[in-house]
TIMI-2910 file (N, C-alpha, C, CB; in pm, 1 decimal, decimal comma, always signed):
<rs>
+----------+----------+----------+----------+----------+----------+----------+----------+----------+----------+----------+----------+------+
!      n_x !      n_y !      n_z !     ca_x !     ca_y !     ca_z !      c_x !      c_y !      c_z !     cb_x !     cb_y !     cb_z ! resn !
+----------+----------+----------+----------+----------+----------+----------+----------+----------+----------+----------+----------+------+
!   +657,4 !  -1800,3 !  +1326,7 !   +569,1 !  -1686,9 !  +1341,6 !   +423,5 !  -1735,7 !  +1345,3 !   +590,9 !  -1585,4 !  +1226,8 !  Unk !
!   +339,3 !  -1706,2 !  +1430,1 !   +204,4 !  -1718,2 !  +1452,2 !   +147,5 !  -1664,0 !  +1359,1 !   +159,1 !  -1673,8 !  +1561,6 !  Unk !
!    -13,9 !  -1711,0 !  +1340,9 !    -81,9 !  -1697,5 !  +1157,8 !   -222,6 !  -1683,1 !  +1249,8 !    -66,9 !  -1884,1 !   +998,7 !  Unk !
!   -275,8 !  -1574,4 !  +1234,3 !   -385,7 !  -1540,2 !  +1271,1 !   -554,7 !  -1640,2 !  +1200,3 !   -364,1 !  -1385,1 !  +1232,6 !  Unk !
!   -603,5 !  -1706,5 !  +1222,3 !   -698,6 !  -1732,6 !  +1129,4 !   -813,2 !  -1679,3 !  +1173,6 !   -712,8 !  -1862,8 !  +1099,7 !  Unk !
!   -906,3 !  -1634,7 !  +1095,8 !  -1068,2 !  -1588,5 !  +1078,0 !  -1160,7 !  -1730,1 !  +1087,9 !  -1098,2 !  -1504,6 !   +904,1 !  Unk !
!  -1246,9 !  -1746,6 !  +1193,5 !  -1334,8 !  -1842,5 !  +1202,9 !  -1485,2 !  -1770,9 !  +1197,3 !  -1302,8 !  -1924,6 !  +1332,1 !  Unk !
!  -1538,2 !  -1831,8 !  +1071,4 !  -1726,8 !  -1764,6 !  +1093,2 !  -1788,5 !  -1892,8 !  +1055,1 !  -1801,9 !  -1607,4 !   +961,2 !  Unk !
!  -1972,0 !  -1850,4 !  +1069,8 !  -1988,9 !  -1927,7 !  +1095,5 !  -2034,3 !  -2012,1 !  +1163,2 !  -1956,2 !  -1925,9 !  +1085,6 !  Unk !
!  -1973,4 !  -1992,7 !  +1322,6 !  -1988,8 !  -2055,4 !  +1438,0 !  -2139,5 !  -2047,2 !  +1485,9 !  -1893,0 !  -1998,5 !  +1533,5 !  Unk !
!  -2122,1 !  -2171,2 !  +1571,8 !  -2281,0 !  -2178,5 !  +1557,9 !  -2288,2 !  -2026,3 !  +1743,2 !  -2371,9 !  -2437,3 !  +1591,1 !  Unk !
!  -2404,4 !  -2043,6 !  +1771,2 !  -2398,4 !  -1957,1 !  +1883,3 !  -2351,0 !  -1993,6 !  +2065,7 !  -2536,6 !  -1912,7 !  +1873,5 !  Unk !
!  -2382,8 !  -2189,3 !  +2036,0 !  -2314,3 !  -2193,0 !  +2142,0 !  -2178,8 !  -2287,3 !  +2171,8 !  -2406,2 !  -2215,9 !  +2220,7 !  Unk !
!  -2111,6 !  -2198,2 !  +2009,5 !  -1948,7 !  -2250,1 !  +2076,8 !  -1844,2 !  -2162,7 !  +2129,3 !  -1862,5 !  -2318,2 !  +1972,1 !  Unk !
!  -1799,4 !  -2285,4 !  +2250,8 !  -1703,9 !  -2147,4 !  +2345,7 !  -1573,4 !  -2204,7 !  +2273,6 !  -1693,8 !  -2150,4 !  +2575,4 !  Unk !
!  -1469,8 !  -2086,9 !  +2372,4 !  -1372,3 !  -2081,6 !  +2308,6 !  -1268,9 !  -2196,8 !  +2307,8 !  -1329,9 !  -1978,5 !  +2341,6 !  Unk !
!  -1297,5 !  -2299,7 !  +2423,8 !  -1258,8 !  -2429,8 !  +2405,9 !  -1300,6 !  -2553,3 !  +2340,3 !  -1251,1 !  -2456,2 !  +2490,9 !  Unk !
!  -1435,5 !  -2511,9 !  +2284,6 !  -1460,8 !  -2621,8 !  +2181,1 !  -1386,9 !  -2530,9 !  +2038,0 !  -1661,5 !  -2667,8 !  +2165,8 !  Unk !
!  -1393,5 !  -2407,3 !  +2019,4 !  -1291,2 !  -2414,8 !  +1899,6 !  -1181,1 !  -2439,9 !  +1894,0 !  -1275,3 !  -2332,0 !  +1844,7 !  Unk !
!  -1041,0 !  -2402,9 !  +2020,3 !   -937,3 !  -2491,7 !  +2044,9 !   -953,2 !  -2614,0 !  +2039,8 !   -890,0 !  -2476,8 !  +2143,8 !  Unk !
!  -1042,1 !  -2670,5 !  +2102,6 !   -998,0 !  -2785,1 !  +2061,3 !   -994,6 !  -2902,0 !  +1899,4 !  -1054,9 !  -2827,7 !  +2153,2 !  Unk !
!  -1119,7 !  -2785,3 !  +1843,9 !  -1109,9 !  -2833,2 !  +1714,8 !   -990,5 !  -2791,9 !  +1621,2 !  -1226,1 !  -2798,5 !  +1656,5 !  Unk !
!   -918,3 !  -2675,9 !  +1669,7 !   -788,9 !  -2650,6 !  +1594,8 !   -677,0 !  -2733,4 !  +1670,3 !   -750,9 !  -2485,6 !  +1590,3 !  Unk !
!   -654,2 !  -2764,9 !  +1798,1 !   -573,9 !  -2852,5 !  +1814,5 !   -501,8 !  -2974,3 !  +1774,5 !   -599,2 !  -2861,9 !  +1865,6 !  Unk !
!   -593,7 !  -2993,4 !  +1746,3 !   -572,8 !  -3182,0 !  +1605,2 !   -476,6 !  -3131,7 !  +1503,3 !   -766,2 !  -3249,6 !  +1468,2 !  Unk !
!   -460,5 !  -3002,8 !  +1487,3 !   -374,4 !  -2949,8 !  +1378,5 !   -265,7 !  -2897,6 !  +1382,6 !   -418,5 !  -2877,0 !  +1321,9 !  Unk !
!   -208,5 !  -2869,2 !  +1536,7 !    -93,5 !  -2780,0 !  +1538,6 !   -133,0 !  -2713,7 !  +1688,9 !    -84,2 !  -2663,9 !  +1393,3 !  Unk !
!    -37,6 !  -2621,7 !  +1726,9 !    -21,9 !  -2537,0 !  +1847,1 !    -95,2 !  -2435,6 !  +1843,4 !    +99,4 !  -2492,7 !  +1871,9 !  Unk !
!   -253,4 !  -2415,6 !  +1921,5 !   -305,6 !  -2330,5 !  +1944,5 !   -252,6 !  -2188,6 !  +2010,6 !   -377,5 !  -2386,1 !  +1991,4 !  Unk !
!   -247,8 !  -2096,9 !  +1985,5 !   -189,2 !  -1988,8 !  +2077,1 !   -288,9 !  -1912,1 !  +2147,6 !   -105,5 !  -1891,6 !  +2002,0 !  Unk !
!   -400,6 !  -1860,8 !  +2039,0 !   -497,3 !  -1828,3 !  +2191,8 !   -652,4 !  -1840,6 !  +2083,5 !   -458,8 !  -1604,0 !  +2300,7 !  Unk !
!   -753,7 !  -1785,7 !  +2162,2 !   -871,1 !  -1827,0 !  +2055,7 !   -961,4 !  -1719,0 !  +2121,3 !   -940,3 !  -2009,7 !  +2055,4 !  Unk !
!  -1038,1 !  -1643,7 !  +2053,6 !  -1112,8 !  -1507,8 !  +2061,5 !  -1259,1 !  -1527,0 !  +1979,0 !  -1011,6 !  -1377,5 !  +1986,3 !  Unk !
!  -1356,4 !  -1504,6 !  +2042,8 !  -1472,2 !  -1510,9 !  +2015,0 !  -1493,7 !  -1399,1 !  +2037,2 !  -1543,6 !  -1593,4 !  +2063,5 !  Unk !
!  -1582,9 !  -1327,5 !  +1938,8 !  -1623,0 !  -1224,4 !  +1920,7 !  -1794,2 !  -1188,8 !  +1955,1 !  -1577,8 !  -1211,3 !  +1797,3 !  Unk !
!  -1797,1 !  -1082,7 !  +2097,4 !  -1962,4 !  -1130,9 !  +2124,8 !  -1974,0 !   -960,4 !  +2119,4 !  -2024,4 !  -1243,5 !  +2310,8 !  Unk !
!  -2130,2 !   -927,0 !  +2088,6 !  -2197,3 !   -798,1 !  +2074,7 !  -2171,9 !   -696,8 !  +2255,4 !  -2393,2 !   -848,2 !  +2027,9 !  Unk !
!  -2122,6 !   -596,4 !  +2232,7 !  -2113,9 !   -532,2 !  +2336,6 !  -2236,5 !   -486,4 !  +2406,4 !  -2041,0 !   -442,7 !  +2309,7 !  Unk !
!  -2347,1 !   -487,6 !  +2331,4 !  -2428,0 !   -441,3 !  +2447,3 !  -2530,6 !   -586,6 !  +2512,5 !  -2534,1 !   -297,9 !  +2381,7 !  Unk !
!  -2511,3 !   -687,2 !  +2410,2 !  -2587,5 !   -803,6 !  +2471,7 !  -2514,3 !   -895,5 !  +2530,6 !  -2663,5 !   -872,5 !  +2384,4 !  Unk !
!  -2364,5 !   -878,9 !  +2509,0 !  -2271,8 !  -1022,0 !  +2556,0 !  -2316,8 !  -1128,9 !  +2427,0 !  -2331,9 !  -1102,9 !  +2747,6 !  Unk !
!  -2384,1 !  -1122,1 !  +2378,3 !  -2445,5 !  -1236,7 !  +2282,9 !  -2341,0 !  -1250,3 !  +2219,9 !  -2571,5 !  -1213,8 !  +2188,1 !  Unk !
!  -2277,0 !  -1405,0 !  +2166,6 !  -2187,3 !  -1464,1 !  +2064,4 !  -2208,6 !  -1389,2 !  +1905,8 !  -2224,1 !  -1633,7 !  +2060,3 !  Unk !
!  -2168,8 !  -1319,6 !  +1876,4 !  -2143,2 !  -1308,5 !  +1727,0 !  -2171,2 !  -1375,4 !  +1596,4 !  -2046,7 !  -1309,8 !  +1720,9 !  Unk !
!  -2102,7 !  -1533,2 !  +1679,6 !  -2083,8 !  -1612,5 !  +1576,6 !  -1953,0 !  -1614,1 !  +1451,1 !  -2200,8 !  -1591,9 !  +1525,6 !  Unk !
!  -1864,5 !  -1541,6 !  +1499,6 !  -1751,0 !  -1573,2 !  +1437,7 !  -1598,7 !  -1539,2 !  +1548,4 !  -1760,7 !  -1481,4 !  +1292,1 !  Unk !
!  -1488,3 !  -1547,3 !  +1481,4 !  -1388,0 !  -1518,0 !  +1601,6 !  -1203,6 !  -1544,0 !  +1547,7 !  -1439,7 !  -1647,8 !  +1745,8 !  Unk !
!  -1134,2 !  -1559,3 !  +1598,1 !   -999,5 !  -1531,4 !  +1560,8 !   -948,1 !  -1667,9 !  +1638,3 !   -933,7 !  -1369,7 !  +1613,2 !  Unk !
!   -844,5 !  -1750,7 !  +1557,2 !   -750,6 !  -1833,9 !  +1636,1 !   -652,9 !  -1808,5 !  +1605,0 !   -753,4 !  -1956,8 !  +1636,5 !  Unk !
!   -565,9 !  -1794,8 !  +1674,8 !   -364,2 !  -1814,2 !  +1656,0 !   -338,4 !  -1903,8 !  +1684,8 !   -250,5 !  -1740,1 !  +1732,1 !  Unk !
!   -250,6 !  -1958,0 !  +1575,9 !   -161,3 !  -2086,6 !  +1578,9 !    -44,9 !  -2054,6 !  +1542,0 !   -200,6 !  -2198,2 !  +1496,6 !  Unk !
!    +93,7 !  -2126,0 !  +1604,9 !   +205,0 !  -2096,2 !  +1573,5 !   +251,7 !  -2241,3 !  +1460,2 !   +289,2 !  -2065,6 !  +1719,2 !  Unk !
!   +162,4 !  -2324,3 !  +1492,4 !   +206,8 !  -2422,8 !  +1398,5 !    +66,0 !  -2499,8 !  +1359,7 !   +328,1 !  -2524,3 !  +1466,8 !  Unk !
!    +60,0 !  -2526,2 !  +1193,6 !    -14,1 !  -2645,7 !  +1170,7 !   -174,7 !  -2510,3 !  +1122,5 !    -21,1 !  -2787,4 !  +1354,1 !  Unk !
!   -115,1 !  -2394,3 !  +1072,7 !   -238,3 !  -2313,5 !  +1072,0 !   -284,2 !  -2385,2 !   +924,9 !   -214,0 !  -2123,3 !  +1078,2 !  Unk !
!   -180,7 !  -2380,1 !   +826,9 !   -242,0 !  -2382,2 !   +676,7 !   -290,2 !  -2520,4 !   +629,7 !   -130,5 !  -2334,2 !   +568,1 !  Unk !
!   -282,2 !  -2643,0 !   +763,5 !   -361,2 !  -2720,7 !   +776,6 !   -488,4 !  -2711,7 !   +820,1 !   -317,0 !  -2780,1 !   +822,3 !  Unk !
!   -500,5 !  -2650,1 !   +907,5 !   -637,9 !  -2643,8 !   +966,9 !   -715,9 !  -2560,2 !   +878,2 !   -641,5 !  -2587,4 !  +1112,7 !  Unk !
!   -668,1 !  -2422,8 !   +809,5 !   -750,7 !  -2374,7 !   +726,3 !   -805,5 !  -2459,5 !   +606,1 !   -693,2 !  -2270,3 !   +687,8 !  Unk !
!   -740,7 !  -2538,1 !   +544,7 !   -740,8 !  -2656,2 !   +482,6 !   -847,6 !  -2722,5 !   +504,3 !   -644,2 !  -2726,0 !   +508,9 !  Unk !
!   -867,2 !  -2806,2 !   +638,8 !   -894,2 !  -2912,8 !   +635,2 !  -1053,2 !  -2862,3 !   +702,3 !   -783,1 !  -3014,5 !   +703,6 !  Unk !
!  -1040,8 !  -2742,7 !   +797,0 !  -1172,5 !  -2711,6 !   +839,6 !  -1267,0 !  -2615,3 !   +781,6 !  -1161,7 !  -2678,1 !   +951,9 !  Unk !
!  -1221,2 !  -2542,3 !   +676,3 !  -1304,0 !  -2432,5 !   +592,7 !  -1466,0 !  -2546,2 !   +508,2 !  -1153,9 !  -2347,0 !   +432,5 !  Unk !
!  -1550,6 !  -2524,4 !   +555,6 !  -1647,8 !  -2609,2 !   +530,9 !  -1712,1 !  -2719,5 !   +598,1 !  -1619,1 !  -2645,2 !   +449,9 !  Unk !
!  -1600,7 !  -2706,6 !   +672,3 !  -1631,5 !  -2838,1 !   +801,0 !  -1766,3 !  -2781,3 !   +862,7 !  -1486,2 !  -2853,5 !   +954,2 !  Unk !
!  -1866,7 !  -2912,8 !   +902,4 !  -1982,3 !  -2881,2 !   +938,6 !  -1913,4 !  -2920,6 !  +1071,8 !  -2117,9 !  -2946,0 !   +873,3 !  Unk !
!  -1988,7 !  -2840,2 !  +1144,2 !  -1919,6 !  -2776,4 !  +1325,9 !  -2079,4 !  -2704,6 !  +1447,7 !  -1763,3 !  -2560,7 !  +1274,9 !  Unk !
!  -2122,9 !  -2806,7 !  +1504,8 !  -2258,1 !  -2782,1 !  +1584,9 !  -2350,2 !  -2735,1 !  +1435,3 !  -2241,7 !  -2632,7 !  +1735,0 !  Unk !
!  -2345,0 !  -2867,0 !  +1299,0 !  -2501,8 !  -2789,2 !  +1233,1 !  -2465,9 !  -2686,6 !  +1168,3 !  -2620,3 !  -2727,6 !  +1340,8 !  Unk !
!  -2316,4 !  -2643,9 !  +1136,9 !  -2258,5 !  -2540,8 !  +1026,3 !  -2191,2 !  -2527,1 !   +980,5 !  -2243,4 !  -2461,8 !  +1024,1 !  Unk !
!  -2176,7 !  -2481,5 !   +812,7 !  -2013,4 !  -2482,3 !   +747,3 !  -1941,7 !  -2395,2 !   +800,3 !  -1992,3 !  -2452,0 !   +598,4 !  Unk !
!  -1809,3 !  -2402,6 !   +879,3 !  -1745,4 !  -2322,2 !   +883,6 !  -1695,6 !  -2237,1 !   +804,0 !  -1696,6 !  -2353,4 !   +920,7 !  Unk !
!  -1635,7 !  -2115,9 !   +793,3 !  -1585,3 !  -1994,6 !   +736,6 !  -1486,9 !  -2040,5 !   +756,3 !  -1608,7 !  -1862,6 !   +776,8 !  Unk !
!  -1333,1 !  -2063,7 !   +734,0 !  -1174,7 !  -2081,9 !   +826,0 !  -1056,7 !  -2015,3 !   +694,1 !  -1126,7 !  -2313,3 !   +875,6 !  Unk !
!   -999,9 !  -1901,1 !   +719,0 !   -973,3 !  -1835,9 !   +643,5 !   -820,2 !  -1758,1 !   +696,6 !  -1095,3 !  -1765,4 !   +618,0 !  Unk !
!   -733,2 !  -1719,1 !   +644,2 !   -622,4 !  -1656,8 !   +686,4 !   -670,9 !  -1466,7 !   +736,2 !   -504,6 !  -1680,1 !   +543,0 !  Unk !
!   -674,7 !  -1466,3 !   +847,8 !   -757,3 !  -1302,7 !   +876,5 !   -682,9 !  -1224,7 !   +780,6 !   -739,9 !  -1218,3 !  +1053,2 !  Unk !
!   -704,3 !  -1132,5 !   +782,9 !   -674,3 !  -1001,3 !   +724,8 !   -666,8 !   -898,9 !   +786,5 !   -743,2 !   -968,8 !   +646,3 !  Unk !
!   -554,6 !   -801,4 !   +792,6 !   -544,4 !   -702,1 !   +864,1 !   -671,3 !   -599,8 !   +865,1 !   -427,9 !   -648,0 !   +824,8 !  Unk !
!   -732,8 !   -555,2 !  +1003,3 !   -848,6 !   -488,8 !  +1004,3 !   -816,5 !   -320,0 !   +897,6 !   -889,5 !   -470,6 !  +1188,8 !  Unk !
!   -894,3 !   -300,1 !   +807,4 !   -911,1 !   -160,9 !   +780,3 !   -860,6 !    -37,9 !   +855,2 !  -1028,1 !   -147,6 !   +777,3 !  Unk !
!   -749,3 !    +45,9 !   +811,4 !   -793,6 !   +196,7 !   +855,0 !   -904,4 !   +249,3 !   +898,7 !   -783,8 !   +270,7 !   +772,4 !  Unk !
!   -973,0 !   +300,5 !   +983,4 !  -1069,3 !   +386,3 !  +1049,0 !  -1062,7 !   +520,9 !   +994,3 !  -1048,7 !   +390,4 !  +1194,5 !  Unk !
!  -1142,2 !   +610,1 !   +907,9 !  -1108,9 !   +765,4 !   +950,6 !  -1165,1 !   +765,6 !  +1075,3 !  -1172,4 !   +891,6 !   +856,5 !  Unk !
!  -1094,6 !   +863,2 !  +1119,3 !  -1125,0 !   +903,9 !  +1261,7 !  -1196,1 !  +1051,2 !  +1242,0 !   -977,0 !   +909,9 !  +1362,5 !  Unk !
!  -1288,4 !  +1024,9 !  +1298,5 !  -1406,6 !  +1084,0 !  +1270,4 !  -1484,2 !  +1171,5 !  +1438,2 !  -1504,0 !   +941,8 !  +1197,3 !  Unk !
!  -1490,0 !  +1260,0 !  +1450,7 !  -1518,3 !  +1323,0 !  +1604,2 !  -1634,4 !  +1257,0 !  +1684,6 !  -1560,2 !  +1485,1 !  +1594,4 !  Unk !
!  -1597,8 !  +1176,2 !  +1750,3 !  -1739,2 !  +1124,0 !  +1798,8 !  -1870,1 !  +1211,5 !  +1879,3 !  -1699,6 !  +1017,6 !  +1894,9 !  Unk !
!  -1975,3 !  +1186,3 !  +1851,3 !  -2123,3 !  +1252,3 !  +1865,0 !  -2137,3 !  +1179,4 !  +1969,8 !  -2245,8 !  +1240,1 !  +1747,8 !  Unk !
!  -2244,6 !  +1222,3 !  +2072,9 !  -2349,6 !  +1154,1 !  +2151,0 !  -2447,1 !  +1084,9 !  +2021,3 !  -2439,5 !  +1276,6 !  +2262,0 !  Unk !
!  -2476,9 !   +948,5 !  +2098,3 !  -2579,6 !   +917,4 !  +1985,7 !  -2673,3 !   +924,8 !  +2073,5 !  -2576,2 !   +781,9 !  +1895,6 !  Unk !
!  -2750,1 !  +1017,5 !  +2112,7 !  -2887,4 !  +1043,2 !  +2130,7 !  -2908,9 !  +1206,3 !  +2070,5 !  -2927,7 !  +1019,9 !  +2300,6 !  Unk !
+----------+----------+----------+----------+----------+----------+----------+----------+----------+----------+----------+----------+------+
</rs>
C-alpha cells in the first residue's frame, strides 16, 4: 500500500523532479505534487510524495535534511480536515 508523505519547507525553486529524485534513493516513487498559489502559480513551498516502497525510510532519513539552503519538513501526511460547507458569497 502506498504512504502518502508531507514535504515543507521546500525551497521555491524546487520542481517536482528534483523532489523525486531526492525520494528515489529510498524506494518507489509513485507520484510527487507541489503545491503552488492559485492566483499567482507561485510555489508554495511545500507538497505531497507517494511512495509504495521505502517511505518510512525516507521520512527518516530526510526530515531535516538541508535541501537548496533548507531543513526539510518530511512527515507521514495526514488526512485533510472536514470542511463545513458553508454557502459560498461573492467576495466582492
Amino acid at each position: 500500500m502506498a504512504k502518502n508523505i508531507y514535504v515543507g519547507n521546500l525551497p521555491w525553486s524546487a520542481t517536482e523532479q528534483d523532489v523525486e529524485a531526492l525520494f528515489a534513493s529510498y524506494g518507489e516513487v509513485d507520484s510527487v505534487k507541489l503545491i503552488s498559489d492559485r492566483e499567482t502559480g507561485r510555489a508554495r513551498g511545500f507538497g505531497f510524495v507517494e511512495m509504495s516502497s521505502g517511505a518510512d525510510e525516507a521520512i527518516a532519513a530526510l526530515d531535516g535534511k538541508d535541501f537548496g539552503g533548507r531543513a526539510l519538513k518530511v512527515n507521514e501526511a495526514r488526512p485533510r480536515p472536514e470542511r463545513e460547507h458553508r454557502e459560498r458569497r461573492p467576495r466582492w
